[in-house]
C-alpha positions in Angstrom: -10.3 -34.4 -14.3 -10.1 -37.8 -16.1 -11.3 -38.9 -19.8 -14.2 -39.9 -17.9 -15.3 -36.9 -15.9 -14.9 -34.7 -19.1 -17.4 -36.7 -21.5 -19.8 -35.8 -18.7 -18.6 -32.3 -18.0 -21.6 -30.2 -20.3 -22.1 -28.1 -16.8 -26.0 -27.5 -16.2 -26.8 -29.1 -19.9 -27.4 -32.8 -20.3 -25.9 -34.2 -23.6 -29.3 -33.7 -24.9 -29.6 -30.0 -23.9 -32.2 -30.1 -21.3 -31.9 -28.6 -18.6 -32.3 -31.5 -15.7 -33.9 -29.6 -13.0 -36.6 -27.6 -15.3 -36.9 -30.2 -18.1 -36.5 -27.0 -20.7 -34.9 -27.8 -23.7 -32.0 -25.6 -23.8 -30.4 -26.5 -27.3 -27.4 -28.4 -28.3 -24.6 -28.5 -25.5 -22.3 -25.9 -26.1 -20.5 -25.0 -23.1 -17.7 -27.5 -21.0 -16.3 -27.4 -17.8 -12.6 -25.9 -18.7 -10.1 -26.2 -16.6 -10.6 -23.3 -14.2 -14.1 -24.2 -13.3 -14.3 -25.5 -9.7 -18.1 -26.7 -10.0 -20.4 -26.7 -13.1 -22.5 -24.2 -13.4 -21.2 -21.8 -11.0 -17.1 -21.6 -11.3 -15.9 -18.9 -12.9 -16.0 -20.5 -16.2 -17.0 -18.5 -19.0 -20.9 -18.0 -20.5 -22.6 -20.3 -22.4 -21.5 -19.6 -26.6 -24.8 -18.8 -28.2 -25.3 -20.8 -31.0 -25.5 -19.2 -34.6 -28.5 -19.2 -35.9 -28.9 -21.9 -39.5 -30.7 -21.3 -42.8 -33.7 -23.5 -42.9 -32.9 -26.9 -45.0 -34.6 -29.4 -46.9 -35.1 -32.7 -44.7 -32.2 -34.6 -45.4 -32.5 -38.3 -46.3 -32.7 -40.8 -43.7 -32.5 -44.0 -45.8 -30.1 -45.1 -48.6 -31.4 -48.3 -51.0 -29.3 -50.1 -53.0 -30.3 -51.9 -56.0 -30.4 -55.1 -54.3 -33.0 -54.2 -51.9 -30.3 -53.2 -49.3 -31.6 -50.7 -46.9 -29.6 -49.0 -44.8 -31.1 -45.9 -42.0 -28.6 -43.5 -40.8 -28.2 -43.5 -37.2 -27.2 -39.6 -36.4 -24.4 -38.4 -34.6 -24.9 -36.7 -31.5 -24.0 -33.0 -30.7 -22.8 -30.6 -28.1 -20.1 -32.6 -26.2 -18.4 -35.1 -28.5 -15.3 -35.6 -26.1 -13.3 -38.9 -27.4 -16.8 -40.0 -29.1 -16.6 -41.8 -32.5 -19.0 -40.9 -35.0 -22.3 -43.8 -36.2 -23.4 -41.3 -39.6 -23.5 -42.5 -43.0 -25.1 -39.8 -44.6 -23.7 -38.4 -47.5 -25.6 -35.2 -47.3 -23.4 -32.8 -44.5 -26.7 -31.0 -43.8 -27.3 -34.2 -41.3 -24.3 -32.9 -38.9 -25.8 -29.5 -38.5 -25.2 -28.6 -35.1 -22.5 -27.2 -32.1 -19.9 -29.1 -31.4 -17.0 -29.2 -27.7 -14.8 -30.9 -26.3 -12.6 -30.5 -23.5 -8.7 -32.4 -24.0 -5.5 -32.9 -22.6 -2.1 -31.5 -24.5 -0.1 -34.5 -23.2 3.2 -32.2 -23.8 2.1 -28.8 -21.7 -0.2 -31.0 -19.5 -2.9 -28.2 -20.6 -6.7 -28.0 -21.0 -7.9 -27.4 -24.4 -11.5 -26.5 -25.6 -12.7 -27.5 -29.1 -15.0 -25.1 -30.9 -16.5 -26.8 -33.9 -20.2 -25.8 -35.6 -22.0 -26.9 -38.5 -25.1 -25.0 -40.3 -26.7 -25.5 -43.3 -28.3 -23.6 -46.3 -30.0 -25.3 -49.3 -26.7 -25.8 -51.3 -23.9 -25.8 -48.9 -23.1 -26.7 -45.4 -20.9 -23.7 -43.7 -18.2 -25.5 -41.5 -16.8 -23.0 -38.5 -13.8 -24.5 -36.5 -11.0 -23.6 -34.0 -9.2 -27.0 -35.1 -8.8 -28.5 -31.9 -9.8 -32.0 -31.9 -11.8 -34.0 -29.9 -8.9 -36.5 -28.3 -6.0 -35.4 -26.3 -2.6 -34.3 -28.7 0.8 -35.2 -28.0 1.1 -38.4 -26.9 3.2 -41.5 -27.5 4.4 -40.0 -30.1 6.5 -41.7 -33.1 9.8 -40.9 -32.0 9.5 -39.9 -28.4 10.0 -36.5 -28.9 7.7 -33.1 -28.4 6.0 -31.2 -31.2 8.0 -28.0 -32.4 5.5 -25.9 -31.9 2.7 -26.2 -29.2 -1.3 -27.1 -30.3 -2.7 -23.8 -30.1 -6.7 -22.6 -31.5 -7.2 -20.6 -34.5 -8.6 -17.8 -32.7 -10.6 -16.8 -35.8 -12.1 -20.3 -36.6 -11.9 -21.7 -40.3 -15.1 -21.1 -42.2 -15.6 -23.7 -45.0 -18.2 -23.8 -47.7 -19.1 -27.9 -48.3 -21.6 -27.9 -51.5 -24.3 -29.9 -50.7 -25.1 -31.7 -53.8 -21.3 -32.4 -55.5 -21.2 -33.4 -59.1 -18.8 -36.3 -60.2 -16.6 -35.6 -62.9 -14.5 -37.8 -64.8 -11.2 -35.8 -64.3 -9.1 -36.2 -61.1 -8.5 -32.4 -60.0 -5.5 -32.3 -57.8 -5.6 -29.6 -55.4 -2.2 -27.6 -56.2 0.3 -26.5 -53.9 0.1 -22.1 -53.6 3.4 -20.1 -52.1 1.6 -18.3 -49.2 -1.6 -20.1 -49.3 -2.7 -23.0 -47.3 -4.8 -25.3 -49.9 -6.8 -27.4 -47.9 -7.7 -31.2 -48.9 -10.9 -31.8 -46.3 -12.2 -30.9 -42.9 -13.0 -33.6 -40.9 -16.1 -33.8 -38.3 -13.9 -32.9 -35.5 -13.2 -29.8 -37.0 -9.5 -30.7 -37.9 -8.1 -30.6 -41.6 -6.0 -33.7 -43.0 -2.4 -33.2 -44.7 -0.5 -36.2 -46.1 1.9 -34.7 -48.4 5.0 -33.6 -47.2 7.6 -30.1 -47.4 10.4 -32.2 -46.6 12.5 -33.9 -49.3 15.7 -35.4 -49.8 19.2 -34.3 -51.1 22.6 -35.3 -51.1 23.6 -32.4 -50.0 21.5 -33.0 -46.8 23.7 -35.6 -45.6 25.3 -35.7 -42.8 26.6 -37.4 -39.3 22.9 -36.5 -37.5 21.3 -36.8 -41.0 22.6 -39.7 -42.5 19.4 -40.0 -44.8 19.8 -36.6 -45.8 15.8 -35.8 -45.6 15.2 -32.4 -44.0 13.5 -29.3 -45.0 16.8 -27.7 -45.5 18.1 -24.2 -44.5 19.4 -21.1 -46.7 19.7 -20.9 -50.6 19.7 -24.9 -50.2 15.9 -25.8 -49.3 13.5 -28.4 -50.9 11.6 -25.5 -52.8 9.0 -25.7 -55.5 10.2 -28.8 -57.4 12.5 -31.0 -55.2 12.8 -34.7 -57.0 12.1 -36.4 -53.8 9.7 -35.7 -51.4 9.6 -37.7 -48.0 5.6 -39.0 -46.7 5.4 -37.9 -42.9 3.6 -41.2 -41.9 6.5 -43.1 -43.6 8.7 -41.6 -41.7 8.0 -42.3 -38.6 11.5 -41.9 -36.7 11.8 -38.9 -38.4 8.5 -37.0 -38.1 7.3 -36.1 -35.0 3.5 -37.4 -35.3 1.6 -38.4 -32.1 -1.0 -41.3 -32.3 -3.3 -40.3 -34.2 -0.7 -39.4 -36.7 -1.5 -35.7 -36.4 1.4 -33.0 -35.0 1.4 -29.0 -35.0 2.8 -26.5 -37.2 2.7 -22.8 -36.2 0.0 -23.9 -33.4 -2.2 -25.4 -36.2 -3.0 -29.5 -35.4 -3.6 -31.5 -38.6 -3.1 -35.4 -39.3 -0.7 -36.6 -41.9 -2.0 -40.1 -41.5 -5.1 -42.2 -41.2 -5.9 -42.8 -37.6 -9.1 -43.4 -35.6 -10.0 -40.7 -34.4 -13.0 -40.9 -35.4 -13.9 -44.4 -37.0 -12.8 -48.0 -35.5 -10.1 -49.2 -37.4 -11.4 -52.8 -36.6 -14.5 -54.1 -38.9 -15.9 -55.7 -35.6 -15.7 -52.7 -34.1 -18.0 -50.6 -36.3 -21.7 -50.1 -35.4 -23.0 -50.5 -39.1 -22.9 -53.5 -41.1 -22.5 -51.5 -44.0 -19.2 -49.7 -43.3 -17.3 -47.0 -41.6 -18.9 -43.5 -40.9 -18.2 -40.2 -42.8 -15.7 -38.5 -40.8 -15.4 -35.6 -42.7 -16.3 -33.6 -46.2 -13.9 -32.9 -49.3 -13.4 -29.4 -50.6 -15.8 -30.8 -53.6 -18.6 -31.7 -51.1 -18.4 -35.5 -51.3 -17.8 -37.4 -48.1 -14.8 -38.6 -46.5 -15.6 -42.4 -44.8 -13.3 -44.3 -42.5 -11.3 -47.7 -43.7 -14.5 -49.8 -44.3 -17.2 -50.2 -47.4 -19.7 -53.1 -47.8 -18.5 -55.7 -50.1 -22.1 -57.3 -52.1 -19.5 -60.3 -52.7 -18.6 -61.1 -49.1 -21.8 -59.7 -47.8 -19.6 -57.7 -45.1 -17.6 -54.9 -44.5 -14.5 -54.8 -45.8 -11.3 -52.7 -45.4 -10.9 -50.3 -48.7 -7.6 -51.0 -50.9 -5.9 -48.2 -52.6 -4.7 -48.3 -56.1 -1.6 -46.4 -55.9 1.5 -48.6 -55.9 5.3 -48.5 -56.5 6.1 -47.7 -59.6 7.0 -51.3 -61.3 9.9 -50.7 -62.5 11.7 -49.0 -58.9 10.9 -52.6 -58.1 11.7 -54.9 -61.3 15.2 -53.3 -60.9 15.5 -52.8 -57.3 16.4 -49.0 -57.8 14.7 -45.7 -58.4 15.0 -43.7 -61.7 16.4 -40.0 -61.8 13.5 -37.6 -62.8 13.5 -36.1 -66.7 15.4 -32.8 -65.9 17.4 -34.0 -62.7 20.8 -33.7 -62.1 20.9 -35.4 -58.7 21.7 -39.6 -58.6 18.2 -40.3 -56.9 18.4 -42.3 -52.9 19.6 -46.0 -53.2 16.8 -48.7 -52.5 19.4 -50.3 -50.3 19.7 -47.5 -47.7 15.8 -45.9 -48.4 13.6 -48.1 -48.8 10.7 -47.9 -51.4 7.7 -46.3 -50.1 9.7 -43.1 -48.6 8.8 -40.9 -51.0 6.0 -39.5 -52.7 8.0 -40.6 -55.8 8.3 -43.9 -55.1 4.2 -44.2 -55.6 1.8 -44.1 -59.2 -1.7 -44.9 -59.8 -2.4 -48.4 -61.2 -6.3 -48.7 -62.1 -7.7 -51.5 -60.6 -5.0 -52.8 -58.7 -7.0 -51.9 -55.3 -10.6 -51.2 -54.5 -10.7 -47.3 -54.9 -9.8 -44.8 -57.8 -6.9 -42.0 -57.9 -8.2 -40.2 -55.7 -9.2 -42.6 -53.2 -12.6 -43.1 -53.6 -15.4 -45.2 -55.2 -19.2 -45.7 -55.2 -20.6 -47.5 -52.7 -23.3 -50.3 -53.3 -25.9 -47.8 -52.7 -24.5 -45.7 -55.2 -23.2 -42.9 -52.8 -19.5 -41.7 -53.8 -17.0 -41.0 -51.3 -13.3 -40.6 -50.6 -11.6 -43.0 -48.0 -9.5 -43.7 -45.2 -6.4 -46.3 -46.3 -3.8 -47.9 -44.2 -1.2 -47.1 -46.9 -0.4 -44.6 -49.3 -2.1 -42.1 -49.7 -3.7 -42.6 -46.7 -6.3 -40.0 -47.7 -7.8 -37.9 -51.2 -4.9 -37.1 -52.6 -7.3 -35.1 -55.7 -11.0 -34.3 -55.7 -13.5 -35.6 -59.1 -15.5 -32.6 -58.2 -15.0 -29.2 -58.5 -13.4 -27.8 -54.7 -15.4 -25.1 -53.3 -13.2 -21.8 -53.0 -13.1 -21.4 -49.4 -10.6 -24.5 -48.6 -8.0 -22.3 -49.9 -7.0 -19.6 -47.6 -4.4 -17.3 -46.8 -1.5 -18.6 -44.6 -2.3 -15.9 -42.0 -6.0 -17.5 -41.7 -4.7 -19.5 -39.4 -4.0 -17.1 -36.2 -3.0 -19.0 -33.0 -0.9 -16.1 -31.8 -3.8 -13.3 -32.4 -2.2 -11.6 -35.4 -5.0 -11.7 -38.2 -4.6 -11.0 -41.7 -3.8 -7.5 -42.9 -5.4 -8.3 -46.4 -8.5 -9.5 -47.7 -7.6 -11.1 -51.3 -7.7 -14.7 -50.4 -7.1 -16.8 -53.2 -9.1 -19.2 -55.2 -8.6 -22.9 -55.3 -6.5 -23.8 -58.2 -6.7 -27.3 -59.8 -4.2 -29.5 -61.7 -4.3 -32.8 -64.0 -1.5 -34.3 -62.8 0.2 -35.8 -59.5 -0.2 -33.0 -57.3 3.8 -33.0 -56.8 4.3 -29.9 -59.4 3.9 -26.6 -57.9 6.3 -27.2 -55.3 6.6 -24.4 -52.8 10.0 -23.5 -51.2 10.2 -23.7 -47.2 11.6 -21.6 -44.8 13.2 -23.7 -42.2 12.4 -21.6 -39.2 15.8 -22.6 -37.5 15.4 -25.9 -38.2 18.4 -27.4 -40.3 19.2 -31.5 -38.7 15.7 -32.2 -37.1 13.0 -33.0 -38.7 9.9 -31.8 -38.6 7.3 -32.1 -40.9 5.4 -28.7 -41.5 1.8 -28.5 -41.7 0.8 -27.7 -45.5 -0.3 -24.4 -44.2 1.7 -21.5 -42.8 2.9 -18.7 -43.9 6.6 -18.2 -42.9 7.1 -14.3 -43.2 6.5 -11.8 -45.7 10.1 -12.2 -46.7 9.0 -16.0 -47.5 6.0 -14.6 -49.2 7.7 -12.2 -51.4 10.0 -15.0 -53.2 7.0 -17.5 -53.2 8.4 -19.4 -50.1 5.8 -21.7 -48.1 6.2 -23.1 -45.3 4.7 -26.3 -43.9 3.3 -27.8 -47.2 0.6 -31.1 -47.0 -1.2 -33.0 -48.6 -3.9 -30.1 -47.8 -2.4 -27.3 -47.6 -0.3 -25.9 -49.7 1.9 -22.9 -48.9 
């Protein structure tokens, strides 16, 4: 079945859940033709998924007004199949995505069907966010360095549940979401039911070095791993011939698919692409309730939408002297400018007020005085902190994610724990799962093995989860 054939496949439901022949309405589109269906409707495919029942919810707002008269309605996003679709939204308020959510996609690597199961409900002060984490676009393809994922895309067979707050307060302190050994600390969930991770649990060490690894980046293997508080730790979407990412600069760890990257997904990337004047959608929600939007806010200056600047850059003086500095405490000579370029490494980067268009933690207020996190074609691509407080849920046991139907044995899942600083302190250590010269960049998000656990070893630490 083509991309074509599967934005129509919703069975016997139109997109707008009515059924054609009787004109009932039916509800939101839940159920797709999967790949052993041999007609809609009457294959062997599986039952329609009832859909869970939501709280009753205040109206949300269908018009923002800025000071200058602006007005701007929000055009909502449709439900049930959302195969390949880009989102139109622009409400802040997640209780206007309140609905079920499919999509049928290809893994371009196992040339295999997979089904997205994604649903949105609403109470008065938080949205409740249920996902199987498989995307809305096909995984696996042209990927950076023409090589397979480690592990296969596989759905969480007991779906994320995340708590967005409805009505987020801004604070004036950047809280950044801490790495946890064993935990997976999750930065955002977008509205394709994936999570985001920039950060990286690879690093760099001399000792790394060798023929295959000339760069001597790598998670690193036996009493010689990056741990809790390497000096240098490499960005996955900087490292492209390094980091298996497909094009959507997302990749799998432990069956879990997450983006280390911006991508479009699920906003144009192009301003002349977008269908609203006043800039790019929300694609997704912060642990703090605020909304993720795509690369694009409306400039009052230019009367247009522009693409958002962050303000972290290289530190000045890596670049005044053309080299990097050694970290207070190190004992290691840090990588040479000359053979890794600024911009590698987490390291490399600090936040300079006002030398771009958002603040440190990526966002800003727009002109109709909505705040919001964004999208960036540079570093850090994403929120690398929240300025509100992250609801508990977005930090979860590494076991929470079960692609291989083992659940958790225990129920004490751990809170969300903030930090003032960079985000690049609580470091966890990484098991390398066998792998010592590739590199593979592990989703912030897995536990390795209760060995791992016991020492306060992580594995596959991001920018949103932390392990």
């Amino acid at each position: 079945m083509d991309k074509e054939q599967q934005k129509k496949a919703h069975c016997d439901f139109t997109e707008s859940g009515e059924d054609p022949s009787s004109g009932e309405t039916l509800g939101p589109a839940k159920e797709v033709c999967k790949v052993t269906c041999d007609t809609c409707g009457g294959g062997p495919g599986p039952a329609p998924t009832p859909t869970r029942p939501t709280a009753p919810t205040p109206t949300p707002p269908t018009a923002s007004k800025a000071p200058n008269n602006l007005k701007e309605e929000y055009v909502r996003n449709k439900t049930g199949d959302i195969s390949y679709s880009k989102m139109k939204n622009r409400n802040p308020d997640c209780s206007d995505y309140v609905g079920a959510y499919s999509a049928v996609v290809d893994d371009k690597q196992k040339n295999i069907k997979l089904t997205m199961d994604f649903e949105i409900s609403a109470e008065t002060t938080k949205c409740v966010f249920t996902s199987n984490n498989i995307p809305n676009h096909d995984v696996g393809g042209e990927t950076t360095n023409g090589k397979d994922f480690n592990d296969p895309v596989q759905p969480n067979m007991d779906d994320y549940v995340l708590n967005v707050p409805r009505n987020p307060t801004k604070t004036n302190n950047a809280d950044y979401i801490e790495k946890i050994g064993g935990k997976m600390t999750l930065n955002g969930i977008l509205l394709n039911g994936v999570d985001m991770d920039t950060d990286s649990a690879f690093c760099y060490k001399e000792s790394f070095i060798t023929t295959r690894n000339p760069l001597g980046i790598s998670l690193g293997k036996g009493d010689d791993k990056c741990g809790l508080n390497a000096d240098w730790y490499a960005i996955p979407a900087a490292n492209p011939d390094n980091v298996v990412l497909d094009e959507f600069m997302g990749h799998s760890y432990g069956g879990r698919y997450h983006y280390h990257g911006d991508n479009e997904a699920l906003s144009f990337l192009k301003a002349a692409d977008l269908s609203n004047v006043y800039g790019s959608p929300v694609i997704g929600f912060a642990p703090d309730g605020f909304p993720i939007y795509g690369h694009y806010y409306y400039n009052m200056e230019e009367s247009k939408a522009v693409m958002a600047k962050s303000s972290w850059q290289f530190k000045p003086d890596f670049v005044n002297n053309n080299a990097r500095k050694k970290p207070q405490g190190s004992t290691s000579e840090p990588p040479k400018t000359s053979s890794h370029t600024l911009g590698l490494f987490v390291e490399d980067y600090e936040y300079i007020a006002g030398s771009g268009d958002l603040d440190e933690c990526n966002g800003m207020t727009d002109v109709f005085g909505n705040y919001g996190y964004y999208y960036t074609e540079g570093y850090p691509y994403a929120l690398l902190c929240t300025f509100g407080a992250p609801d508990a849920s977005f930090t979860k046991e590494g076991c929470e994610y079960n692609a291989n139907n083992k659940p958790c044995k225990r129920s004490n899942f751990a809170f969300v724990e903030h930090g003032h600083n960079h985000g690049v302190e609580g470091r966890h250590e990484i098991d390398d799962h066998g792998v010592s010269s590739m590199l593979v960049a592990t989703s912030a998000a897995q536990v390795l093995s209760s060995a791992s656990v016991v020492a306060i070893v992580a594995t596959g630490v991001a920018m949103l989860s932390v392990l």
